[in-house]
N, C-alpha and C positions, 0 to 999 in steps of 0.2 A: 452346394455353396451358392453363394449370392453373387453376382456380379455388380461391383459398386461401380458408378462413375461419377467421380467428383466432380468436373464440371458443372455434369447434369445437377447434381443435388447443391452446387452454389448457386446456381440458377435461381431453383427452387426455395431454396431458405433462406439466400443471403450467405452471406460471411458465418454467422452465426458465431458463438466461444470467442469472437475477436474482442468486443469491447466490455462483453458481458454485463451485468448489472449496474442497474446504473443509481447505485446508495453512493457513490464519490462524487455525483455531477454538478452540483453547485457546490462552488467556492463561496468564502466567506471570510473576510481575513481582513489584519492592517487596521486602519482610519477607515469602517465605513465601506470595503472592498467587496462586493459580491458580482461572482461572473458564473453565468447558467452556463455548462455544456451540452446539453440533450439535443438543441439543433443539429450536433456531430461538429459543430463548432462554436468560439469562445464568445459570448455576449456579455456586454459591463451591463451591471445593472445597478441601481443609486439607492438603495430602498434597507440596507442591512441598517441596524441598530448596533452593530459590533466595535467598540476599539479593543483593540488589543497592540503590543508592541512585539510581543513575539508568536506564541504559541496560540492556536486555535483549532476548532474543531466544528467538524458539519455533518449532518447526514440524512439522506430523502430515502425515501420510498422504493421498493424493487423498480415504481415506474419512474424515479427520479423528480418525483413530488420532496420538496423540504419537508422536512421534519422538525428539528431543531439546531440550534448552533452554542456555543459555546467558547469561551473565553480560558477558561481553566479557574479565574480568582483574579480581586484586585491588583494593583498595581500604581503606587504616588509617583507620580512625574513633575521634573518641573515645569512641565504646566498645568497638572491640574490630576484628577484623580482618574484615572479609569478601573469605572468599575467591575467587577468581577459576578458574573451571573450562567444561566441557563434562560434562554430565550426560543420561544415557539414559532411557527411560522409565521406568525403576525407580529415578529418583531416585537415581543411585549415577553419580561418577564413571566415563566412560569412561577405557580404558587412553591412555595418555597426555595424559588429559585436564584434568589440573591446570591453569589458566592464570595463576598466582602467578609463574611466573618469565618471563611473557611481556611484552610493550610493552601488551597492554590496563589498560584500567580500568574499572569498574561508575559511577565518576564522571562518566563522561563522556555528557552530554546522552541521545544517541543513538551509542552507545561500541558497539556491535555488531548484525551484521545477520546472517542466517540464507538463503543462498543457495543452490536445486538446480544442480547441474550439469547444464549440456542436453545430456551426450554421456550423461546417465544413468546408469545401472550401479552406481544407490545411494552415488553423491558428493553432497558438500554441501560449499559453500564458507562457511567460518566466518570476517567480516569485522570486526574490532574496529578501533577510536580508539583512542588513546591521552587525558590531559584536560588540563585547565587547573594542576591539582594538581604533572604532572608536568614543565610546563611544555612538551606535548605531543613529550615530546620522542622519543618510539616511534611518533609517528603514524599512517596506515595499514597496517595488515597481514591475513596472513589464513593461515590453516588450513582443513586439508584433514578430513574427517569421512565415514569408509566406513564405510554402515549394512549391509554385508556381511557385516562381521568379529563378532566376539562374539557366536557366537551370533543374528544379526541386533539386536543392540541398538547395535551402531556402535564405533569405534574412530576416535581421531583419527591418521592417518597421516602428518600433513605440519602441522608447528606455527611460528606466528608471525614469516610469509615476508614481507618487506618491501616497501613498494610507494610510498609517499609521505611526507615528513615536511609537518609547520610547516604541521597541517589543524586547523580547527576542530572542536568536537564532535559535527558535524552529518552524517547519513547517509541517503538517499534512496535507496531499492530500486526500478525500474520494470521490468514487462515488456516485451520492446520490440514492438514494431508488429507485427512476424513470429509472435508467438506461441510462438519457441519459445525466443530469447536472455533476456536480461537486460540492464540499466542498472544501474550501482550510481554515485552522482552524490554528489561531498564539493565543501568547498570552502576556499581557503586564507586563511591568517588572514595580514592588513596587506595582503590585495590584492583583487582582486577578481573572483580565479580558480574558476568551477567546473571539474571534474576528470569525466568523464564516462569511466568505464570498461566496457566491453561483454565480458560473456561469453559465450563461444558452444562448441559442441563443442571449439573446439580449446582452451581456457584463456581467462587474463583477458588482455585486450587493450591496446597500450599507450593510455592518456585521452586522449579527445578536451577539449582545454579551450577553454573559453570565457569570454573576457575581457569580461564584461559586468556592468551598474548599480554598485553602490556599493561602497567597501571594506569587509569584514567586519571588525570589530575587535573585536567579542566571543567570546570563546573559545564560548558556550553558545548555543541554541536549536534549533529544531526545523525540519527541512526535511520535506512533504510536497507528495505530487501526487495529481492525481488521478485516478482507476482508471483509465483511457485515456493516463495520459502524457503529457497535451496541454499540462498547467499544474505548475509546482511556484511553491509558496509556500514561502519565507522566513522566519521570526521567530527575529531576536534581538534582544539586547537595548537597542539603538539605534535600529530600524524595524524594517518589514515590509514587504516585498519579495515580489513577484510574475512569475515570467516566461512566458515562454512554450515549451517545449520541443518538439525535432525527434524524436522517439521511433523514428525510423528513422536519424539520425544520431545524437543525444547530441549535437545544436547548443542549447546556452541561448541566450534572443534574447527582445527585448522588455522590456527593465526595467520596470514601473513601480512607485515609491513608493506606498505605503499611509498613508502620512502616521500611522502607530501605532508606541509603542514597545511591543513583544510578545517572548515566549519561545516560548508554544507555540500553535499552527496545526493545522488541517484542512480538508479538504472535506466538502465534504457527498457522497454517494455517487451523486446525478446530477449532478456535479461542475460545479452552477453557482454554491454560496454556500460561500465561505472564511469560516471561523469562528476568532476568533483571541483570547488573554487578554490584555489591556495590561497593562503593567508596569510604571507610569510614574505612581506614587502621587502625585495622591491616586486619578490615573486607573487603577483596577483592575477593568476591567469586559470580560468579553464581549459583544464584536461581530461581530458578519456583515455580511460585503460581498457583492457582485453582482457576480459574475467579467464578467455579459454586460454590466455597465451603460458610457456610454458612460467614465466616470471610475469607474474601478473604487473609487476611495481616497475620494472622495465621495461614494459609496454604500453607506457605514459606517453601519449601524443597531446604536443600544443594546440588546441582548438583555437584562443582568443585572448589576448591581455583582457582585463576589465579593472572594473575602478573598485569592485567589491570586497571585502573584510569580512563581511558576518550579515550570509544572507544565505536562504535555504533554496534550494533546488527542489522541484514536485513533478513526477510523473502525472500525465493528466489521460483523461477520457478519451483525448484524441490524439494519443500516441505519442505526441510531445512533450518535451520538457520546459518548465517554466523558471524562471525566477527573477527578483527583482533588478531594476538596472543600476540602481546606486544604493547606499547605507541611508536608511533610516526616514529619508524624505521621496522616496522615490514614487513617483506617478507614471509610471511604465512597466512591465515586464518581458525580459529577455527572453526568444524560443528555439529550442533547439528542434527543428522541426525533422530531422529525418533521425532522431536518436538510434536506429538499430545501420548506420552505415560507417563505415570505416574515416577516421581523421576529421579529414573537411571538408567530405560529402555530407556529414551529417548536418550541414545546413544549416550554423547558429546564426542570428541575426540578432544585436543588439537593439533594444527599443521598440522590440516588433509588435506590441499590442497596448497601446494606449489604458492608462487608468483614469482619462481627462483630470479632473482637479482632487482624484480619490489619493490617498498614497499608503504604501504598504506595511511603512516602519521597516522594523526585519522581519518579519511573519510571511507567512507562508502555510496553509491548511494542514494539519496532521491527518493520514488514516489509514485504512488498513490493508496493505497488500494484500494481494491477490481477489479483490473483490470484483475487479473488469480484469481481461488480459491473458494471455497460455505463452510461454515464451518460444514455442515454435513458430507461430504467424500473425501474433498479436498486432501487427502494423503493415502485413502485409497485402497487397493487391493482386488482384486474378493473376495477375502476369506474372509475379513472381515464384507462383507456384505450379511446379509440374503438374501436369496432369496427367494421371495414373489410372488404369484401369487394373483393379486387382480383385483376388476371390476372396470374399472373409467372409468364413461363418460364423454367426451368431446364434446363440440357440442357449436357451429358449425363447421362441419370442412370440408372443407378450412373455414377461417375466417378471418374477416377484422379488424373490432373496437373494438372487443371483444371476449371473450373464456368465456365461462359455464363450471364450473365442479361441476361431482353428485360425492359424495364419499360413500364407504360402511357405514352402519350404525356405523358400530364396529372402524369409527372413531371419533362417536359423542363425544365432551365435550375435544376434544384433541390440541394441539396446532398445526396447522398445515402449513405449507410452499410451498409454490409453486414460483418452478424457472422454467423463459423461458429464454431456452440458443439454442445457433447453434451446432452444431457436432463440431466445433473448440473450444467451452466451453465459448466463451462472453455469459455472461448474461444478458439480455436488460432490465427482468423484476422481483421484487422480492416481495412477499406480503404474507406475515402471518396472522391467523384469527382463532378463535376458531371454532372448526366446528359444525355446530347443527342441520344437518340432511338436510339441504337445498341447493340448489343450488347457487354455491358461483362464481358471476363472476368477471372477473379480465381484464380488458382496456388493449387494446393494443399500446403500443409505437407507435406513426407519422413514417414511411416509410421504417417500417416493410416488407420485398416480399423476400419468401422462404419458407423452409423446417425449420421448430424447435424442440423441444421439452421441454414436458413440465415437469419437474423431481419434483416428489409428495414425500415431506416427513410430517412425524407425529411424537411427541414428538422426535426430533434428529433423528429418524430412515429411512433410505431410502428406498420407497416402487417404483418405477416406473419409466421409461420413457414414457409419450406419444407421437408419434411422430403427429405437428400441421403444416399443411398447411396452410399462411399468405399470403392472395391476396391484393394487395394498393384495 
């Protein structure tokens, strides 16, 4: 057996699996809003071509180069039109990329999502809502985005293909369990249908749905999960709804009421406190719950009054939570800076990150969970984690179609996790199993070739890197 020391090997690689990829790290959103994260911290930058009022969409490069952004579709204001497109890094319409004459809308809550194709070859599925304004009546759709074409700055190939009507404004991006598909998860209004669609090399698949907890009857609010998959949270504007999701099937299951009326929702990035805005004046206040507690909806702690109604909350790159600080005009964003700490350690500060003269409307970035983040130590620091000397085999190594792991005894009867991530933190592979003294093997992801590691936790705790050599 190998003798691992984690220490030693954080030294060496870094944190590594903590923030992972970095296709979420420039924002785009609002009046005009773009803020880079790749520094490992938040920069305004003046240069987006975007208005939107609600819903928007972004997404860069494994090295967090932009790629493209997105709107979802037009939207008439009374002041003036904003229009509705696909736009490349130069800020300039792609060809065909007008989206005015499509079923989207920039209205709508969470009105569009920014999807890779897993067969590659520089696709991207572009997913819009239709809203409340149009009486949703464009619903689901999606377009197709080859960053091939133009020069590599992208071309839409395939515009505004139908897929669902009579769907709320709500839109939930996961990765699935395999590391290499997709979840894209809506759900329908006057019932109380989620819509669980999988894309995989071959296209989108037809929805898994799941007839589960209460009727949606508001057109608006925000669906999110958290980085694993495991949870999606609910808020609209009648409660706040929590389930439990199958992230290898797209099964929603588990209702439970949160006993809050809310719009916008998140996790916290070790995906054990949902943080959400009531909306239910004179109750207008941020709260965190305890996903683990034994009543999750009685495990509501007051974080903060605020002045907000209908504003979205977003998990970001740098462990924090963001959102805006007022309705609609707002030139600031709120942060909840220690998001995985209990009540009101978790550090919120109202106003803490200036937009100088930009503002955000209600918008706030859509994308896809689990693309940075492990909810074991996603925000944590050398200090907080034990450091452990333990035995683990791994075998075979190099290895091709598969990996063997022996654990010590003294992990018998535990719930155990194993992530295989790169030194840049993608995660390709994630599989939990109770351990029972045996050798536990685990499939390796199609065209795999490099250097990995394999980060071994038990009951929540982080015990190890192994570093795995992947030959095709």
């Amino acid at each position: 057996m190998k003798k691992i020391n984690l220490f030693l090997l954080l030294l060496i690689f870094g944190f590594g699996c903590i923030y992972g990829q970095k296709q979420n790290n420039i924002w785009i959103f609002g009046n005009n809003v773009q803020i880079d994260f790749n520094s490992g911290q938040p920069i305004l930058q003046y240069n987006s071509a975007l208005r939107s009022y609600e819903g928007s969409s972004s997404i860069c490069d494994l090295d967090g180069n932009l790629l493209f952004f997105t709107n979802g579709g037009k939207l008439l204001t009374g002041t003036g039109m904003n229009h509705g497109g696909v736009w490349n890094r130069n800020n300039q319409l792609m060809p065909n990329g007008n989206l005015d004459s499509t079923s989207g809308c920039n209205s709508s809550a969470q009105g569009c999502l920014i999807v890779p194709s897993p067969s590659g070859a520089g696709l991207f599925y572009v997913f819009t809502l239709d809203c409340a304004e149009n009486s949703f009546a464009g619903g689901l759709r999606y377009s197709i985005v080859d960053m091939t074409l133009d020069g590599g700055l992208g071309d839409v190939t395939t515009k505004n293909v139908f897929l669902e009507d009579t769907l709320a404004e709500s839109i939930c991006g996961i990765r699935h369990s395999n590391g290499r598909d997709y979840w894209l998860i809506v759900h329908g209004i006057d019932n109380d249908k989620f819509y669980s669609y999988l894309i995989n090399p071959l296209g989108i698949q037809t929805p898994i749905i799941s007839s589960v907890g209460e009727y949606v009857y508001s057109n608006a609010g925000q669906m999110q999960a958290t980085v694993d998959g495991d949870l999606i949270a609910y808020a609209t504007t009648f409660r706040t709804m929590l389930y439990d999701f199958d992230n290898s099937t797209g099964i929603v299951s588990n209702y439970r009421n949160l006993n809050k009326y809310s719009w916008g929702c998140s996790f916290s990035a070790g995906c054990r406190y949902l943080y959400t805005l009531s909306n239910d004046p004179p109750d207008t206040k941020l709260y965190q719950f305890d996903t683990q507690a034994p009543n999750v909806g009685a495990s509501a702690i007051e974080i903060s009054a605020v002045s907000i109604l209908y504003k979205p909350l977003q998990l970001a790159p740098d462990g924090k939570i963001y959102f805006p600080n007022g309705d609609y005009t707002s030139t600031s964003l709120c942060v909840i800076n220690n998001p995985d700490s209990l009540g009101l350690a978790c550090n919120y500060v109202a106003s803490a990150f200036s937009l100088d003269t930009l503002s955000t409307v209600a918008s706030m970035p859509v994308f896809i969970a689990g693309l940075y983040g492990n909810c074991n130590f996603v925000t944590a620091s050398l200090s907080d984690i034990q450091i452990v000397n333990i035995d683990i085999a791994v075998f075979p190594n190099p290895a091709c179609d598969l990996i063997n792991v022996k654990l010590p005894k003294s992990f018998q009867g535990s719930k155990t996790e194993l992530y295989l991530c790169d030194v840049a933190g993608s995660v390709f592979k994630r599989e939990s199993f109770i351990a029972d003294g045996n050798v536990y093997s685990m499939s390796l992801p199609a065209g795999l070739c490099g250097i990995f590691y394999l980060h071994v936790s038990s009951n929540a705790q982080s015990f190890g890197f192994v570093p795995v050599r992947i030959d095709e």
